[in-house]
C-alpha positions in Angstrom: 117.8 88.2 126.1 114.2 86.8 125.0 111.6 88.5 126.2 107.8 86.9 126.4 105.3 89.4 125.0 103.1 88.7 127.6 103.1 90.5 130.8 102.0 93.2 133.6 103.1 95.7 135.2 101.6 98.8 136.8 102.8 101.5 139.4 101.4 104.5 140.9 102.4 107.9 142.2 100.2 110.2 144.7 101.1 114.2 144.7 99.2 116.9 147.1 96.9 117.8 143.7 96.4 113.8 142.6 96.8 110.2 142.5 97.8 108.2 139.4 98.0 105.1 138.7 98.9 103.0 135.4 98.5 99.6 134.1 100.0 97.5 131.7 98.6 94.1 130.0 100.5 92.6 127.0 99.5 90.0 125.3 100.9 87.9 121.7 100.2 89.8 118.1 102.3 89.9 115.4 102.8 93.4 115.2 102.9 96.2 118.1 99.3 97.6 118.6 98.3 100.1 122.0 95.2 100.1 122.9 94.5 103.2 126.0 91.6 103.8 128.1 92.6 107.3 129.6 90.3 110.0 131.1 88.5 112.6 129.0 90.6 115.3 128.4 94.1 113.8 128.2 94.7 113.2 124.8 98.3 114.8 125.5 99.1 111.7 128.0 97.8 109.2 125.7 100.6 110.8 123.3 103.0 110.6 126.0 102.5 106.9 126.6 102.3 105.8 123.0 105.7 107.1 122.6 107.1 105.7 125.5 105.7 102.3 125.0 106.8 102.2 121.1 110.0 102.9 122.8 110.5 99.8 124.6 108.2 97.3 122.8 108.2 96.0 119.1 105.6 93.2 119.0 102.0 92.6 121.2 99.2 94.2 122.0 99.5 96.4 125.1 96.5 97.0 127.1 97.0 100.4 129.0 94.8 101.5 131.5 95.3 105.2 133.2 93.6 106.5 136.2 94.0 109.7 137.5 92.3 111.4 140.9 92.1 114.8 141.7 93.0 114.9 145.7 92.5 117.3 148.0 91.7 121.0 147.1 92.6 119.6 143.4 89.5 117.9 143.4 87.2 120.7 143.7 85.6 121.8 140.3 86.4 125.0 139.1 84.0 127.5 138.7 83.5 129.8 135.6 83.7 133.2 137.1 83.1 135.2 133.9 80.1 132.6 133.2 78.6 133.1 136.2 78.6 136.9 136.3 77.0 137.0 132.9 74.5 134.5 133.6 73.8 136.9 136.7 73.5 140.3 134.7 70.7 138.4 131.9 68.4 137.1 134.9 68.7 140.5 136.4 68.2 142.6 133.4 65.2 139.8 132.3 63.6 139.9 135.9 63.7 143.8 134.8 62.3 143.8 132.0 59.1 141.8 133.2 59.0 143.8 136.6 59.9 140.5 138.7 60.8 140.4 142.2 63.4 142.5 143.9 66.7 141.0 144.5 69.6 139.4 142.4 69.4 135.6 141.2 70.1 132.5 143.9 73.8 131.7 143.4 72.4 127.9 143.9 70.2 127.9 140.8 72.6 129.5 138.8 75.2 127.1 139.6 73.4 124.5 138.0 73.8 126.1 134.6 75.0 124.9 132.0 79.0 126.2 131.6 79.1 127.6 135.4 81.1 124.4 137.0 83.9 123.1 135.4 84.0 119.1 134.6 86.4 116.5 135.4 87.9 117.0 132.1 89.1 120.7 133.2 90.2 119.9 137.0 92.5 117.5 135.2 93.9 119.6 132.8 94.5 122.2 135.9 97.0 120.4 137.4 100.6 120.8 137.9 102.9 119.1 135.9 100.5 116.5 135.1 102.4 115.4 132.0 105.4 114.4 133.3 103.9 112.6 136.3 101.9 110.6 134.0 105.4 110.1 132.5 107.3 108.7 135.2 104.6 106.7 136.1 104.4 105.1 132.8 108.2 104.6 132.6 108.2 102.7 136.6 105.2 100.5 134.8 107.3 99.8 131.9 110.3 98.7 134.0 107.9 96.1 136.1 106.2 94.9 132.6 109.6 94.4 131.3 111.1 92.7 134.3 108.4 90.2 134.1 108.6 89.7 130.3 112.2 88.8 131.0 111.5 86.4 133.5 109.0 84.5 131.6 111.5 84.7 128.4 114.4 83.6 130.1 112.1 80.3 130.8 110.9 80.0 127.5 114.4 80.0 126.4 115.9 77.3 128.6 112.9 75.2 126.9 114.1 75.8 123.4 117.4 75.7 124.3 116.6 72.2 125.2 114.4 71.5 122.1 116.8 72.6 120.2 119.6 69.9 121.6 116.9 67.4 121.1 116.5 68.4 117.7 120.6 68.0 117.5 121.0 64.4 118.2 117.8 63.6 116.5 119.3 65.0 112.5 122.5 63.5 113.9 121.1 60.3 113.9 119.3 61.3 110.7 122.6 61.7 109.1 124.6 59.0 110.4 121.8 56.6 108.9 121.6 58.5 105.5 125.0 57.1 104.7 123.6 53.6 105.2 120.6 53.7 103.4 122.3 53.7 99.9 124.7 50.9 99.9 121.5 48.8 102.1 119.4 49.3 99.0 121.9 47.9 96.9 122.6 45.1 98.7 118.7 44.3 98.5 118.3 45.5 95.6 121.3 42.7 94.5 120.0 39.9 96.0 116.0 40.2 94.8 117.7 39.9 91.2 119.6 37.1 92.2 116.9 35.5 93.7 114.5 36.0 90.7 117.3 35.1 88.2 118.2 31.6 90.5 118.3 28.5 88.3 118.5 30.8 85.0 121.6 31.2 83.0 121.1 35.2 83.2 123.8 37.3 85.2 122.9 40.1 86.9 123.7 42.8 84.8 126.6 45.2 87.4 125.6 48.2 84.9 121.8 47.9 85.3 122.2 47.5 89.0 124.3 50.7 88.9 122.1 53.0 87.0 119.1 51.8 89.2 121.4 52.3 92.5 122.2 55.1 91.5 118.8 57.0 90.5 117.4 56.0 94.3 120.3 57.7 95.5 119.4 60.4 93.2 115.7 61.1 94.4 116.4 60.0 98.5 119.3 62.5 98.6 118.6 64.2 102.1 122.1 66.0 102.0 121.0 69.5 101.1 118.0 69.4 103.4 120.2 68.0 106.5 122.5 70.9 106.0 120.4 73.2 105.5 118.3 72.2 108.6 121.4 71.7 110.5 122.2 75.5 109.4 118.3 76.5 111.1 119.0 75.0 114.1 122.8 77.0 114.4 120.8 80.1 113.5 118.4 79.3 116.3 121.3 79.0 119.4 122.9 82.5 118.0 119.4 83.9 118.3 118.8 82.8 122.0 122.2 84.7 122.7 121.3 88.1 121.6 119.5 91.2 123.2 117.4 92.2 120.2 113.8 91.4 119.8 114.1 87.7 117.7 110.3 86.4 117.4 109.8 87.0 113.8 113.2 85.2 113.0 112.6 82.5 114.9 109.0 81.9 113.4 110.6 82.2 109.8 113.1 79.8 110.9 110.2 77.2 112.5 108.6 77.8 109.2 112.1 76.9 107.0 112.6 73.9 109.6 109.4 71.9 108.9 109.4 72.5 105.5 112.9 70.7 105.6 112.3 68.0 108.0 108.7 67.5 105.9 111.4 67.1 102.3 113.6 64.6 104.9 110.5 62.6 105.4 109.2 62.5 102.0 112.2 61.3 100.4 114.3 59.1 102.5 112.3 56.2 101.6 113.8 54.6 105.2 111.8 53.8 107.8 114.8 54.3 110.5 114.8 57.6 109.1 111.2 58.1 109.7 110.7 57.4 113.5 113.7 60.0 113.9 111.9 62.5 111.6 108.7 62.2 113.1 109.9 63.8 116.3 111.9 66.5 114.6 108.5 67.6 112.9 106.8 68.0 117.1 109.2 69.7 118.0 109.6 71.8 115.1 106.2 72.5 116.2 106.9 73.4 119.7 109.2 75.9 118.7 106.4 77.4 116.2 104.2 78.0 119.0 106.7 79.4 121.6 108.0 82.3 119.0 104.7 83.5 118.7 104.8 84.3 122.1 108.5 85.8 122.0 109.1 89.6 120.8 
């Protein structure tokens, strides 16, 4: 099935400890590149979603974009007992030393030291099976980026599907007149001489007219490029049929195409043959531009 590499899809899941949510852009590139912008402190989900993603994509760059809230009693930051307490036993032993004031230290001020609260980075890492939430989250996301990719895909398939039958009748007709163009030249070719030789006792020589006959149909030969774009085109219907990720082949094939239907143009020396081949070349075009797009 063709799949379009661009896309959305996000989902969320909310716990007792935390909410997380997870979005995914794609757009076209020619190899697969992620690009995360994750919370400090979870390197180990940015693994986790690499993985998956390398798993179910092979071309675009994905955009992902992970958000995760502490909730409830989860969201309180943790504080540094052991910190604390030995922050407490230096401003005691100091106020000691230079005979302060009697009492211990205000728990408020020492709160605000450097170490005693714990960051964002640390309630996150505190939390229950974090990992694999941010796992099936990922994985529900992937499903919704996928079924839109698909939808888009199946679209862009009916439209080379139909370029593609265009394309059909149009080398048909390419072929069908290739057979005429020879034995036309001749014919022209016969009567020019036999219009410059009129009133002159000269013949027109059959063997002459032969050999020159015969090196037009030498250098306006379209055969081997009709074939072999009729071959491109075959190769492009197989591809729209199968499951596996086609956009590469089907930009080497555009490629092959126009550098066949540019040969057509060149040499048939026909200007029937041109109007057809002139068409063939936009819409070998079209279908450049739509495999960039496909994975």
């Amino acid at each position: 099935m063709i799949r379009s590499m661009t896309g959305y899809g996000a989902a969320e899941r909310t716990t007792d400890e935390v909410r997380i949510a997870i979005e995914l852009r794609t757009v076209n590139n020619r190899s697969l590149k992620v690009s995360q912008r994750t919370p400090e402190g979870l390197g180990a989900a940015e693994v986790v979603i690499d993985r998956l993603v390398r798993e179910r994509l092979t071309r675009g760059t994905v955009h992902v974009l992970l958000t995760v809230e502490p909730v409830g009693a989860a969201a309180r930051a943790p504080i540094n007992r052991e910190v604390l307490a030995a922050y407490w036993k230096d401003l005691a032993r100091l106020r000691e030393e230079l005979g302060g004031g009697d009492g211990p230290p205000a728990l408020e001020a020492l709160l605000a030291l450097p170490g005693v609260v714990g960051d964002e980075a640390v309630v996150l890492t505190g939390i229950k099976n974090l990992e694999s939430l941010v796992k099936e989250t990922a994985r529900e996301a992937l499903d919704r980026l996928d079924a839109m990719r698909e939808a888009e895909g199946q679209a862009t398939a009916k439209d080379l599907a139909a370029n593609l039958e265009e394309m059909g009748r149009r080398v048909a007709a390419v072929r069908r007149r290739a057979g005429a163009v020879i034995q036309e030249y001749r014919d022209r070719l016969q009567e020019r001489a036999q219009a410059l030789l009129a009133g002159v006792e000269i013949a027109v020589d059959d063997a002459t007219l032969a050999r020159e006959v015969a090196f037009f149909a030498e250098r306006s030969d379209i055969n081997e490029e009709l074939a072999r774009l009729e071959s491109h085109l075959e190769q492009m219907r197989d591809l729209l049929e199968t499951s596996e990720p086609v956009g590469r082949r089907l930009e080497f094939l555009a490629q092959e195409m126009s550098r066949e239907a540019n040969t057509i143009g060149a040499k048939s020396n026909d200007v029937e043959i041109a109007r057809e081949v002139l068409p063939i070349k936009v819409a070998v075009d079209r279908l450049r531009e739509q495999s960039q797009n496909i994975e």
